[in-house]
C-alpha positions, 0 to 999 in steps of 0.5 A: 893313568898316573896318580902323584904320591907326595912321600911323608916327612917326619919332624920333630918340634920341642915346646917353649919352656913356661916361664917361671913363677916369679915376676909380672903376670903380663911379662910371663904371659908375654915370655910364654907366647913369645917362646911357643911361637919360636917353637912354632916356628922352628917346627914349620922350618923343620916341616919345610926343610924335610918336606922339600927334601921328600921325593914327589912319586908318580905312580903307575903299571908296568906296559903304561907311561908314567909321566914324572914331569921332568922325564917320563918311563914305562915298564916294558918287561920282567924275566929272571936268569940264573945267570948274566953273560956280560961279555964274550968271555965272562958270566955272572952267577947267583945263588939267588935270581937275577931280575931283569927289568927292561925299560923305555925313557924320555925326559920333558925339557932337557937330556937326563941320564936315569940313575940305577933304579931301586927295587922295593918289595911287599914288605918295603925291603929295598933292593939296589941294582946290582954292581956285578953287570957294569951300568956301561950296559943298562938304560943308566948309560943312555941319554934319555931326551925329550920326546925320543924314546930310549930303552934298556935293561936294569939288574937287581940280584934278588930272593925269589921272596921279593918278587910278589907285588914288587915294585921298581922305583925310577929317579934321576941322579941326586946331581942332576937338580940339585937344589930342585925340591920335591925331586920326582920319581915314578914308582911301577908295580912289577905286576907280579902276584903271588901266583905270577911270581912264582912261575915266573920264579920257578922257570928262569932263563939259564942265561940272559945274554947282553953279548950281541950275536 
């Protein structure tokens, strides 16, 4: 099951200035109706403006669909590695864990490429996809079509703190519409709680290999 989110907007509206003490009652009563509606109005242009620019997020489970409309991804599977062998003769190390998120896509209308998704913890601390593994070798390289399936890994560099009750954030390229309001993105829970995160933390892969054999 999916459930739709409609991230919140902020605005800020100031309030009409009341007239001033001299003159006709009638025309300053005129004069403070005609300025609180200007502000009303400038309020209700600024709500719009940034409620049309908020994301609209469909939310689901890792091993489930979550159908954001435009495209549709499911969570596949989570691992960590210590390090990444990108090619024959080169491999990534951290001091922290390499998360590797592997994913399968469609879109709905029309070919997509997914953007490099975000990884967002307990705490609401975000986390981008790291730029040490070319997105040359992830699901961001892919064409995501209608109704053909497509799959791939995306790699976050992350604290073994940020893995409990994390969540991973899939959107489109900010060019792909863009005049497009309430832009969709599908949010899935890692299904890591603290106890499975910290296994999952405490054995990771040496190497997690993107070298065919």
């Amino acid at each position: 099951m999916t459930a739709t989110r409609e991230s919140p907007a902020r605005a800020d509206g100031r309030r009409g200035r009341r007239a001033g003490r001299g003159g006709s009652p009638v025309l300053n009563a005129v004069v403070g109706l005609l300025l609180a509606g200007g502000a009303v109005g400038l309020q209700s242009l600024a709500l719009s403006e940034n409620d049309a620019s908020a994301p609209l997020t469909y939310v689901g489970d890792k091993g489930r669909q979550v159908d954001a409309r435009r495209f549709t991804v499911r969570l596949d599977s989570v691992a960590v590695a210590k390090a990444i062998k990108v090619s024959a003769t080169k491999t990534v190390e951290t001091d922290h864990l390499f998360l590797v998120v592997r994913a399968s896509a469609k879109s709905s209308l029309r070919p997509y490429h997914l953007a490099q998704p975000v990884l967002m913890d307990a705490e609401g601390h975000k986390f981008t996809a790291t730029d040490r593994v070319d997105s040359a070798r992830t699901l961001a390289d892919k064409w995501v079509q209608p109704d053909i399936w497509v799959n791939g890994p995306f790699f976050f560099e992350v604290p073994a703190s940020a893995l409990p009750d994390a969540k991973v954030v899939f959107a489109l390229p900010g060019s792909a519409i863009p005049v497009e309001p309430y832009a969709p993105e599908a949010e899935i829970d890692l299904g890591l709680d603290e106890q499975a995160a910290r296994k999952l933390a405490a054995a990771p892969q040496d190497v997690y290999s993107l070298v065919e054999k």
